[in-house]
C-alpha positions as CSV (number, residue, x, y, z in Angstrom):
1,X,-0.3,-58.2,44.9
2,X,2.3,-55.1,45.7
3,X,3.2,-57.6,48.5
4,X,5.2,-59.9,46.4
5,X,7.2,-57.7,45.6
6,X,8.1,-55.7,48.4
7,X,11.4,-56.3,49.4
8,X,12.5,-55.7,45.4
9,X,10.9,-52.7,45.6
10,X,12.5,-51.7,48.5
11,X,15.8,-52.3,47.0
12,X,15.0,-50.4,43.7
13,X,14.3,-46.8,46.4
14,X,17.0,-47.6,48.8
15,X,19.7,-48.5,46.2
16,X,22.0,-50.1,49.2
17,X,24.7,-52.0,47.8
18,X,25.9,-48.9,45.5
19,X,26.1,-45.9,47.7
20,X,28.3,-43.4,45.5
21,X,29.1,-42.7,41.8
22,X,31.6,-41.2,40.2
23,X,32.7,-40.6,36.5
24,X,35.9,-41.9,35.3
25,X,36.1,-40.1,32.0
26,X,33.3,-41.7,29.7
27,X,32.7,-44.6,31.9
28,X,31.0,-44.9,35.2
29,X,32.8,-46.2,38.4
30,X,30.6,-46.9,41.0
31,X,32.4,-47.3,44.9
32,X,31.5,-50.1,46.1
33,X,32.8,-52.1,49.5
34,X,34.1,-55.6,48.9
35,X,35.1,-56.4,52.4
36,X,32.7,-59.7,53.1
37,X,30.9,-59.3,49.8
38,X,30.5,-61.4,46.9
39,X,30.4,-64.3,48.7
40,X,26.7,-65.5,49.0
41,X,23.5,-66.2,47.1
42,X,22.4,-63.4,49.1
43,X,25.2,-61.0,47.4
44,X,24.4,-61.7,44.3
45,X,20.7,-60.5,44.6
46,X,21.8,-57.4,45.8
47,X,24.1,-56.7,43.3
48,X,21.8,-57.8,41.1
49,X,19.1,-55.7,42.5
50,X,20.9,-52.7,41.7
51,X,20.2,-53.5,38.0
52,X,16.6,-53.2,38.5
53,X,17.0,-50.2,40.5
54,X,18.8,-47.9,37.6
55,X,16.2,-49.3,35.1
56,X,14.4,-46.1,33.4
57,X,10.2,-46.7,33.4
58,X,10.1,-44.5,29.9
59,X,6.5,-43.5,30.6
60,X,6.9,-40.2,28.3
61,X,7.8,-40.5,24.2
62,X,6.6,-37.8,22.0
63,X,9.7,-38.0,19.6
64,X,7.1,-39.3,17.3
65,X,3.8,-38.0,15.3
66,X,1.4,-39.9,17.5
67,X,1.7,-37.4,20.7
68,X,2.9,-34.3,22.0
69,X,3.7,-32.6,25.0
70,X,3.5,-29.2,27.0
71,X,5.8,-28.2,24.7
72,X,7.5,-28.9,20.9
73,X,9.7,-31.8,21.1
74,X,13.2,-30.8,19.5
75,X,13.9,-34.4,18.1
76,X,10.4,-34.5,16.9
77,X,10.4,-31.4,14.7
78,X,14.4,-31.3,14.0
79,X,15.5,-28.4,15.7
80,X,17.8,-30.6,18.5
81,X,21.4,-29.4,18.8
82,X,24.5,-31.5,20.0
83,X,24.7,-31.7,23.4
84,X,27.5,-31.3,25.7
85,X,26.2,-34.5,27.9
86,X,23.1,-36.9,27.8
87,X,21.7,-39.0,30.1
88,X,20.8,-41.2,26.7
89,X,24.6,-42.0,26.8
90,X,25.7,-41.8,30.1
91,X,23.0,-43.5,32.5
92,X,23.1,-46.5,29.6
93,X,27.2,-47.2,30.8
94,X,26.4,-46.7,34.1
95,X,24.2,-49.9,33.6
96,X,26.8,-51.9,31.6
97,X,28.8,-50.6,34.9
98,X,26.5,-52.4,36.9
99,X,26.6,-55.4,34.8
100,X,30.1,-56.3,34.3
101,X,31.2,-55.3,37.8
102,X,28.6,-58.2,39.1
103,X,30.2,-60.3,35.9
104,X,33.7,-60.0,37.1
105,X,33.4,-59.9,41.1
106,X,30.2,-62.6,41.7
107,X,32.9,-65.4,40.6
108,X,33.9,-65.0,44.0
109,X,30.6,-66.2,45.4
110,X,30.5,-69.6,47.0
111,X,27.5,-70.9,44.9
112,X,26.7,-73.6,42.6
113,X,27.9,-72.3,38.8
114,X,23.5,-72.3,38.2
115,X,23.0,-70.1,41.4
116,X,25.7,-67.9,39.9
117,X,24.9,-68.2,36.2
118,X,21.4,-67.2,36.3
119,X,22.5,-63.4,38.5
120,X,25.1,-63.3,35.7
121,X,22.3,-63.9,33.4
122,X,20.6,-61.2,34.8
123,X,23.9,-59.7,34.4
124,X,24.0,-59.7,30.9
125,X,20.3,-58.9,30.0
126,X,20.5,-55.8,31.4
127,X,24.0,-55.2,29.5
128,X,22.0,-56.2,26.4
129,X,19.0,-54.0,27.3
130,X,21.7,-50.7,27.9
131,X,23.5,-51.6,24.8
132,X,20.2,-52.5,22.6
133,X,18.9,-48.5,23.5
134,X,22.6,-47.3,22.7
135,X,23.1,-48.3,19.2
136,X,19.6,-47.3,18.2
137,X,20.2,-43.7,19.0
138,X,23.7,-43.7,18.1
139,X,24.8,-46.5,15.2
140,X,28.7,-47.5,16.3
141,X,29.1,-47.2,20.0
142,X,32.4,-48.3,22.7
143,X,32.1,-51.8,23.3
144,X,32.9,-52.1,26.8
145,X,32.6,-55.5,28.4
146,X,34.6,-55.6,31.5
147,X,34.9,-52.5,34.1
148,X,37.7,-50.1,33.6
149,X,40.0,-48.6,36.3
150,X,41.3,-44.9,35.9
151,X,44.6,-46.6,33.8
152,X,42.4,-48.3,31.3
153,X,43.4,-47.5,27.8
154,X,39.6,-48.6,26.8
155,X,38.6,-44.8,28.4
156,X,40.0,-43.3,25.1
157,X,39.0,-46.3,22.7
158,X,36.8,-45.3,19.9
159,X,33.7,-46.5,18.4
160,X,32.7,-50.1,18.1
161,X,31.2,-51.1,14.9
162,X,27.1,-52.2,15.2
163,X,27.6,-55.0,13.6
164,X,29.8,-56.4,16.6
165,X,28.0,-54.7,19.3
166,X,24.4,-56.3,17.8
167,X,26.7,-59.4,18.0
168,X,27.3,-58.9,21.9
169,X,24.1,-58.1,22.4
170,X,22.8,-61.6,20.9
171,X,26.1,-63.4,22.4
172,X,24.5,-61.9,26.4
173,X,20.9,-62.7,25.5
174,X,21.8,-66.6,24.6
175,X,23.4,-67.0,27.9
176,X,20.7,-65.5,29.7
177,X,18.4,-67.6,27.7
178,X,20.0,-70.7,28.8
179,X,20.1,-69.8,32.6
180,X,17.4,-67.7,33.6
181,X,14.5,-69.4,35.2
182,X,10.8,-69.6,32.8
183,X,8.1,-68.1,33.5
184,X,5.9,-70.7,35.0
185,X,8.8,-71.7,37.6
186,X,9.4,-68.1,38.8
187,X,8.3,-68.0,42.4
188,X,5.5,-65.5,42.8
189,X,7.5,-63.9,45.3
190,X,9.8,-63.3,42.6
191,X,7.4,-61.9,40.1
192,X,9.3,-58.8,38.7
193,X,12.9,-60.4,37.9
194,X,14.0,-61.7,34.4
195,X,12.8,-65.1,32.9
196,X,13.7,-66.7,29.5
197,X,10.9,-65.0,28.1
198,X,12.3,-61.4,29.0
199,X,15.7,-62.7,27.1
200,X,13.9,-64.2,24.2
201,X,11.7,-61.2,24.0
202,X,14.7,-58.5,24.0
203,X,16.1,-60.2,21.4
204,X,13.2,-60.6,19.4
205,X,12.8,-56.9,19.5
206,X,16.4,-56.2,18.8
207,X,16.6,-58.4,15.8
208,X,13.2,-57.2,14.2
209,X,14.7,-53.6,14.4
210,X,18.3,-54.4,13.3
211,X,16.6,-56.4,10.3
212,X,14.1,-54.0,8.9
213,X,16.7,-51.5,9.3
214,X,19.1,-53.1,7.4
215,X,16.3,-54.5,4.5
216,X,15.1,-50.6,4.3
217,X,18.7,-49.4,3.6
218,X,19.7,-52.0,1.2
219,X,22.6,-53.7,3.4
220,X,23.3,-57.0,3.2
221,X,22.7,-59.6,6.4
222,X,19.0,-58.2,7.2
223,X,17.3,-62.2,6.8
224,X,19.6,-63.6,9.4
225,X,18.1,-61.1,12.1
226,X,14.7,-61.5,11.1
227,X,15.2,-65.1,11.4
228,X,16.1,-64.5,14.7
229,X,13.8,-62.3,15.4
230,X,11.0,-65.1,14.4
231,X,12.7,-67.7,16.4
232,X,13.0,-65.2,19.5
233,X,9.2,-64.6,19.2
234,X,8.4,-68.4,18.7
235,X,10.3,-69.3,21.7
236,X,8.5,-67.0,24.0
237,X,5.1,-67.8,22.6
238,X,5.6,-71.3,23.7
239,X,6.2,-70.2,27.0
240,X,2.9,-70.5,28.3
241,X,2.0,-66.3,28.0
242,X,-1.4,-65.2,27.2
243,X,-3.0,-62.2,26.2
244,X,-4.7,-59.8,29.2
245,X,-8.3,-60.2,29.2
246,X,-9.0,-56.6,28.8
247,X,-7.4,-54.3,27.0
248,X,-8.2,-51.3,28.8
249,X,-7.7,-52.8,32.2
250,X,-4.3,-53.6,31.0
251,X,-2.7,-50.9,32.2
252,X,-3.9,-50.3,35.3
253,X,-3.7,-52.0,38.5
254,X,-5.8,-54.9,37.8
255,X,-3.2,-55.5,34.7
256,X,-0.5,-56.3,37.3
257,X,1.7,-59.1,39.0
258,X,2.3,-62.7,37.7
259,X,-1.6,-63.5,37.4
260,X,-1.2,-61.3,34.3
261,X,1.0,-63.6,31.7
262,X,1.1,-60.7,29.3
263,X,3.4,-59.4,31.7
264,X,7.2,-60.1,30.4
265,X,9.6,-57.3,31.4
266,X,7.7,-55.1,33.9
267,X,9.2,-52.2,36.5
268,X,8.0,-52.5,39.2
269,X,6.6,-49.7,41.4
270,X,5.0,-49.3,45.1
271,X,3.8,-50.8,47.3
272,X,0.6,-48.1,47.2
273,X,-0.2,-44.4,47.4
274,X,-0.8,-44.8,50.8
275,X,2.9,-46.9,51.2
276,X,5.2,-45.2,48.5
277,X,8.4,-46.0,48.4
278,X,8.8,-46.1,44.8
279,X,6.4,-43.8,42.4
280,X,5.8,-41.9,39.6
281,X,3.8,-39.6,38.5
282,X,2.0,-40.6,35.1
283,X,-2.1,-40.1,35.6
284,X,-1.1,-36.4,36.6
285,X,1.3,-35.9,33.4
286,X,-1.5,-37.4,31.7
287,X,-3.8,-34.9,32.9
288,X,-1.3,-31.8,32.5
289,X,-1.0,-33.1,28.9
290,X,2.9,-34.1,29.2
291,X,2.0,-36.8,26.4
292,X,-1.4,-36.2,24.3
293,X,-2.1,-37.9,21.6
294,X,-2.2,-36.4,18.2
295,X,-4.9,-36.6,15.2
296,X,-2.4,-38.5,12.9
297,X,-2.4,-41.1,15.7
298,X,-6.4,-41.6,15.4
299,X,-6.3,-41.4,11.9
300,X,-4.6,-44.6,12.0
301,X,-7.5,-46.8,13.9
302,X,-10.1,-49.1,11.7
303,X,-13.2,-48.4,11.1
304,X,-15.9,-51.2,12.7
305,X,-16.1,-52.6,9.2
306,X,-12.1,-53.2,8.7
307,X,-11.2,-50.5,6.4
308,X,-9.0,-47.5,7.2
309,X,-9.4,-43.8,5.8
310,X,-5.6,-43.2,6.1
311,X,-2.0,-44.7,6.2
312,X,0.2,-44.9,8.4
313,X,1.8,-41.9,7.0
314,X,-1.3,-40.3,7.2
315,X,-1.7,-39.6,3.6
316,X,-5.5,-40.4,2.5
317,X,-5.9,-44.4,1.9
318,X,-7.0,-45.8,-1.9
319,X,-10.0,-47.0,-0.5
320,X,-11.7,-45.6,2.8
321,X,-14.2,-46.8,5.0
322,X,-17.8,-46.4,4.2
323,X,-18.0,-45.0,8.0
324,X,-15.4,-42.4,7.5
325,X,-16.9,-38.8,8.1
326,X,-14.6,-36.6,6.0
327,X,-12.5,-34.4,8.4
328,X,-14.2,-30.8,7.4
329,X,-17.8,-32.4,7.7
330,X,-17.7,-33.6,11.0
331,X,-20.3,-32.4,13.0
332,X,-19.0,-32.6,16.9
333,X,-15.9,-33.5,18.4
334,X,-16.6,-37.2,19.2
335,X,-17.1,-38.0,15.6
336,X,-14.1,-39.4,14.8
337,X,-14.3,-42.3,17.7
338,X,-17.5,-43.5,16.3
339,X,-17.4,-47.2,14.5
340,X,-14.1,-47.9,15.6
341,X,-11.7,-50.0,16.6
342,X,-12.7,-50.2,20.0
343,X,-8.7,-49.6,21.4
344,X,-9.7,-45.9,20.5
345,X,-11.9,-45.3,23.3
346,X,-9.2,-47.0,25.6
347,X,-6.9,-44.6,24.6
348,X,-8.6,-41.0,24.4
349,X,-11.2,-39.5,26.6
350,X,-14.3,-38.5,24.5
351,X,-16.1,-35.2,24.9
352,X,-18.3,-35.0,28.4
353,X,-16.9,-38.7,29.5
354,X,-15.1,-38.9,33.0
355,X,-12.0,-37.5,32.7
356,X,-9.5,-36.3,35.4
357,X,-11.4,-34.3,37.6
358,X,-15.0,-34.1,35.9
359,X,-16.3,-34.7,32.1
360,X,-13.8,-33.9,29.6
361,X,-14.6,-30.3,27.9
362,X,-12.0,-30.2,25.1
363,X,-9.5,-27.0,25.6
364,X,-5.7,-26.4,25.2
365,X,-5.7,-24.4,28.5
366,X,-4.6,-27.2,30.4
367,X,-1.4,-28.2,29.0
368,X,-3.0,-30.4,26.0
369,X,-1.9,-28.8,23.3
370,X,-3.9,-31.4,20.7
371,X,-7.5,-30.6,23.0
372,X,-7.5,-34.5,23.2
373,X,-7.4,-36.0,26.7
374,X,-5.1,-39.4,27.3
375,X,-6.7,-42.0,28.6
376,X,-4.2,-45.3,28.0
377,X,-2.6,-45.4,31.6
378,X,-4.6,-43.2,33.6
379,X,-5.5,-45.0,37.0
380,X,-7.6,-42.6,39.4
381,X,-5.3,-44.5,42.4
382,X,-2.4,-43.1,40.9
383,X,-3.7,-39.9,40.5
384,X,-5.5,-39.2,43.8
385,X,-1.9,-38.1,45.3
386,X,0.7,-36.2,43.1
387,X,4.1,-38.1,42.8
388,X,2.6,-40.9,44.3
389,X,1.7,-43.5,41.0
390,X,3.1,-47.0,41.5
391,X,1.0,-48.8,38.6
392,X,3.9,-50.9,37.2
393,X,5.3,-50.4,33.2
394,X,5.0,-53.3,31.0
395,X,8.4,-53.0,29.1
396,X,8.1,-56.1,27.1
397,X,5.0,-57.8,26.8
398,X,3.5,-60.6,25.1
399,X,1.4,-58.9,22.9
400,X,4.6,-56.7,21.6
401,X,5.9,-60.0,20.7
402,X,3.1,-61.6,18.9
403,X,3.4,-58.2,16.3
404,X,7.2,-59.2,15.9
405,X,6.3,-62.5,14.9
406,X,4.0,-61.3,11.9
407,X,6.2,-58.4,11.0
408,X,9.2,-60.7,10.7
409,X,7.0,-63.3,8.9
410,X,5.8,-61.0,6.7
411,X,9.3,-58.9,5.8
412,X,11.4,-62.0,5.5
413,X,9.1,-63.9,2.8
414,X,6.9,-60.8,1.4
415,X,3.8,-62.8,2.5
416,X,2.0,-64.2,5.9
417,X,-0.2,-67.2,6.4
418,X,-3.9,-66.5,7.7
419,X,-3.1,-68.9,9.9
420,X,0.0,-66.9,11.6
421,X,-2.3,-63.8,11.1
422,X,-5.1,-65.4,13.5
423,X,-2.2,-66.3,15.5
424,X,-0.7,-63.1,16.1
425,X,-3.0,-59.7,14.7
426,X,-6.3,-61.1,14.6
427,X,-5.6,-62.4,18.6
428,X,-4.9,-59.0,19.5
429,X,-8.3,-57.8,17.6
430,X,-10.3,-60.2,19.5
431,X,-9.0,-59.2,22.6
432,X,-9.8,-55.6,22.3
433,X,-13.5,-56.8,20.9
434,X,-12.7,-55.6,17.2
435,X,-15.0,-58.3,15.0
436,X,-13.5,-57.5,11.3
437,X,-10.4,-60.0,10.7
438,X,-6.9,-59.3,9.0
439,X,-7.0,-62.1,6.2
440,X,-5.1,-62.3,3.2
441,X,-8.6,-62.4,1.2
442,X,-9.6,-58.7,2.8
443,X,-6.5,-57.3,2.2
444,X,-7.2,-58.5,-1.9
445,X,-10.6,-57.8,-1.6
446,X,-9.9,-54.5,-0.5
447,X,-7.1,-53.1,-2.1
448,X,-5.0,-53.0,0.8
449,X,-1.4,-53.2,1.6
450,X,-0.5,-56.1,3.8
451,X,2.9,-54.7,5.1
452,X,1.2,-51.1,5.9
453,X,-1.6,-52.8,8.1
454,X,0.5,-55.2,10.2
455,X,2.5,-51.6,10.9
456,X,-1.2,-50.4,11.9
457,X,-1.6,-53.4,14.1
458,X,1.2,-52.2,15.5
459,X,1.0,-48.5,16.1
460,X,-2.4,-49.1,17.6
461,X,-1.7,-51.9,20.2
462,X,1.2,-50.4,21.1
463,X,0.2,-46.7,21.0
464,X,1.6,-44.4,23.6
465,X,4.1,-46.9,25.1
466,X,7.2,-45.5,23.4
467,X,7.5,-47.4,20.2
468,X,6.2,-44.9,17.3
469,X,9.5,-42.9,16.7
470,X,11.8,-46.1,17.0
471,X,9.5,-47.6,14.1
472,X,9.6,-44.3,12.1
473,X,13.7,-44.6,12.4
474,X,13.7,-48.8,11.4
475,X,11.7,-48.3,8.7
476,X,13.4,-45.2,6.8
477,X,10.0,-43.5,7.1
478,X,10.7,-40.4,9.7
479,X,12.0,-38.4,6.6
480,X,8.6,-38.8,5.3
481,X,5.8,-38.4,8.1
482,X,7.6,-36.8,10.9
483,X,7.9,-33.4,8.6
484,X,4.7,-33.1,8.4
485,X,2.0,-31.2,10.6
486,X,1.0,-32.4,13.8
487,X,-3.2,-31.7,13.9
488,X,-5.5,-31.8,17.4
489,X,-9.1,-32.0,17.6
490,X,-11.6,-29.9,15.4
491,X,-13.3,-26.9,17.0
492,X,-16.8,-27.1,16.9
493,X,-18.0,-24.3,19.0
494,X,-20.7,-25.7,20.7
495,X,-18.4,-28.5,22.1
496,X,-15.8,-26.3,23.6
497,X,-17.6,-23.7,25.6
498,X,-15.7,-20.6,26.7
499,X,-12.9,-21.6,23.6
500,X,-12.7,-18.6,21.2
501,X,-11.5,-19.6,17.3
502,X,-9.5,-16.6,17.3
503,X,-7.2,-18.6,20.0
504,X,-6.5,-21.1,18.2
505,X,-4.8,-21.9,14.9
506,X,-7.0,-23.9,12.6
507,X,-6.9,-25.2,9.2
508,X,-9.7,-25.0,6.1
509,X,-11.3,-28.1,7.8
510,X,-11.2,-26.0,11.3
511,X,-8.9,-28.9,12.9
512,X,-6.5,-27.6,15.1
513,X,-2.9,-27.4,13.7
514,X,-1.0,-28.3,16.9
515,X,2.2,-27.8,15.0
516,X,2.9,-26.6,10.9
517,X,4.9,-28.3,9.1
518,X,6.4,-25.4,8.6
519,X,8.2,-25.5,11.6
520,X,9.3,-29.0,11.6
521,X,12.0,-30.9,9.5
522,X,13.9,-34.0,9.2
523,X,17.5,-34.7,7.6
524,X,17.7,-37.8,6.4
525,X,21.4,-37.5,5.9
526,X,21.5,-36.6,9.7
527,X,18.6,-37.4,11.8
528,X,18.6,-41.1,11.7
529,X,21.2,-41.4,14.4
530,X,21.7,-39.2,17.3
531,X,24.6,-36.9,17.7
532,X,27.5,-38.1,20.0
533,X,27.2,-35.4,23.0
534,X,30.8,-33.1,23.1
535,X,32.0,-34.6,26.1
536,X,32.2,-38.3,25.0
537,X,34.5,-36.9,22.1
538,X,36.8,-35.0,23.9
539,X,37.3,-37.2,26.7
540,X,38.3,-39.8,24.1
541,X,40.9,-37.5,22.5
542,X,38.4,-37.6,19.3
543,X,38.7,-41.1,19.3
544,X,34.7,-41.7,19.7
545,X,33.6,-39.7,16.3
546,X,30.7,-37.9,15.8
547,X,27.7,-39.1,13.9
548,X,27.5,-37.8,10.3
549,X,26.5,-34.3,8.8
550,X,26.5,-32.9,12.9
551,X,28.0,-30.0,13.1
């Protein structure tokens, strides 16, 4: 399977065409030799290539309530400063670098305009991708669309407003819509490069976040982008994509190449641990506990009978579960996985099941600082030799999309058919083997919120693969849940041998308290939007301002 791919691969370790970088002011020039270039079909899949290589594999987000790390997350609990630099600023215009030099040069190349409009399709995803990630952190960003030399007056400009950079990024995703190949005619050998469905996708995702942003903060335009959002979604799901067979599998090796529709927007890795030349290392962060999952995420999975015991903000729900063992009576540690949704047991490692290097025996001495074990991503492959993991990351896939479609449904009219429920939520349950369905008689029945459990469809398919925070921040929640206290596993003495209570800080209910609210915050008047690192102001001659209420 790695095969296919190979020579992409190669590209994305050697990173040929580009051989230097260097920083003119806020904007990254990249030296590149021209002699005999840009003249071939050839060229412009190598300078394309170089898109793929810069592209980040995000396998590590606890910014959120639904995992932690080795060590307290300063976004997640409000104590982050302003930095002088960030790679969240910087590495994103070195990929709009990338972009619109291949934009401006490949009209060189001596190639039919649809050989040279669908690399300049690729072109302008990836712009859109780099821009997409910009203005959720930071609101109002430059607007750069064409590279700058060191006489530029754009290196000083100021801040574009969102409104006309969400614009752009619509504007780039149309034309790669148009001239991108589909999925079903990408050659195999191909499998890893941009389709329709990766352009339709990004801007289904774009536009379901600008939209509920904008309807949860009262500003006018939010239907349009959910309208887009829903035709985005639609237009992919008539692509011919299908849901993975098994959930668990999913993200492992047998959940890889083009056999695998789910797949939309993948990096690649490889070609094997035994032939690296492109890894990571995720099964052994996994193990040290660089990303554990919490007890506010597993509060959030259904009981086998449909009916949840909390919210999403992990406040007690009006009506609970008849399986729901109240948190201070549970009698052992793999209690709360028991009549589940079955995604649960995908996710975390139970008490005396196979884990990393034996059965798990719950602790904190090993870097998880929740006593839970991650399981969602862990391939023993991967993890047989350290910095050697080449599983590829699923950036987009289809089941993301089929929870934008009911979200969007749902927020643009108040209300969702059954029929787009089965179509989207109730597909995903039946995947994972969960029986109970989402209808809109349960949710009556039941005294449910409809809008609170498509968010819980949500946050459970896509738990752990860097959504959670970005959710929190689109709809105006964070300044609710993410003050609140993180909580681990409950310490039952007889399932954590050699584990003293007195090491450990628990609550009345003896859960742990992985982190008090005490020591966490969130400003609303601040925190929404990151802070514009030092250097990108002065370098502008305060042009670029910063974000409000940073001081």
């Amino acid at each position: 399977m790695k095969k296919l791919n190979k020579f992409l691969i190669y590209f994305f370790a050697a990173g040929l065409l580009f051989t230097g970088c260097k920083k003119l002011d806020r904007f990254p020039e990249t030296q590149i030799s021209d002699t005999n270039f840009w003249n071939s079909e050839t060229d412009l899949i190598n300078a394309a290539n170089r898109l793929y290589e810069q592209l980040d594999g995000n396998w590590i987000d606890t910014r959120g309530d639904d995992a932690v790390g080795q060590s307290v997350n300063s976004t997640s609990n409000g104590s982050w400063i302003i930095p002088g630099a960030s790679a969240d600023w910087n590495d994103r215009y070195d990929e709009i670098f990338t972009a619109n030099n291949i934009l401006e040069k490949g009209v060189k190349a001596k190639v039919a305009d649809d050989i040279r409009n669908r690399y300049f399709a690729e072109a302008r995803f990836f712009r859109a991708y780099a821009y997409f990630q910009l203005t959720s952190k930071y609101g109002d960003v430059p607007l750069v669309l064409h590279t700058l030399d060191i006489n530029s007056p754009e290196l000083t400009m100021g801040r574009t407003p969102r409104a006309d950079v969400m614009k752009a990024i619509y504007d780039d995703l149309d034309f790669a819509a148009t001239w991108l190949p589909t999925r079903a005619a990408l050659s195999a050998t191909q499998f890893g490069r941009v389709t329709k469905s990766a352009a339709w996708g990004l801007k289904a995702r774009a536009a379901l976040y600008e939209g509920t942003r904008e309807k949860f903060r009262n500003e006018s335009g939010w239907q349009q982008h959910l309208q887009l959002a829903i035709d985005a979604s639609t237009n992919v799901m008539g692509q011919g994509h299908s849901l993975f067979s098994n959930y668990g599998n999913l993200f492992t090796h047998l959940g890889e190449g083009p056999a695998n529709t789910e797949n939309i927007f993948v990096r690649l890795y490889g070609a094997s641990n035994t032939n690296v030349i492109l890894a990571h290392n995720n099964s052994r962060d996994l193990e040290n506990g660089r990303i554990t999952v919490t007890r506010n995420l597993l509060r959030q999975y259904l009981y086998s009978d449909g009916l949840p015991a909390f919210n999403i903000d992990n406040s007690p729900s009006a009506k609970r579960s008849a399986f729901f063992v109240p948190e201070a009576n549970e009698p052992g540690y793999n209690t709360i996985f028991q009549n589940r949704d079955p995604r649960i047991t995908f996710t975390v490692y139970q008490a005396n099941e196979q884990a990393y290097k034996g059965p798990w025996v719950p602790t904190t001495s090993l870097g998880s600082r929740s006593a839970y074990a991650t399981k969602k991503g862990w391939n023993i492959e991967d993890w047989t030799i350290n910095s050697a993991a080449t599983v590829d990351r699923m950036l987009i896939r289809y089941a993301e999309i089929l929870l934008i479609y009911a979200e969007a449904k749902f927020e643009l009219s108040g209300s969702i058919s059954d029929a787009d429920l089965n179509l989207t939520v109730n597909a995903l349950r039946t995947r994972a083997g969960f029986a109970p369905k989402l209808t809109n008689a349960f949710v009556t029945a039941n005294s449910l919120d409809m809008r609170e459990e498509i968010r819980r469809e949500r946050t459970i398919e896509l738990a752990l693969e860097g959504f959670r925070y970005d959710d929190l921040i689109r709809w105006k929640l964070a300044e609710n849940i993410l003050p609140k206290e993180l909580l681990g596993a409950k310490f039952i003495a007889a399932d954590w041998p050699g584990t003293s209570p007195a090491t450990l800080k628990l609550n009345s209910d003896n859960v742990l308290i992985v982190e008090a609210a005490s020591t966490r915050r969130f400003q609303a008047n601040r925190d929404y939007l990151y802070p514009v690192p030092l250097n990108e102001i002065a370098l502008s001659g305060g042009n670029v301002t910063q974000n409000p209420n940073w001081q």
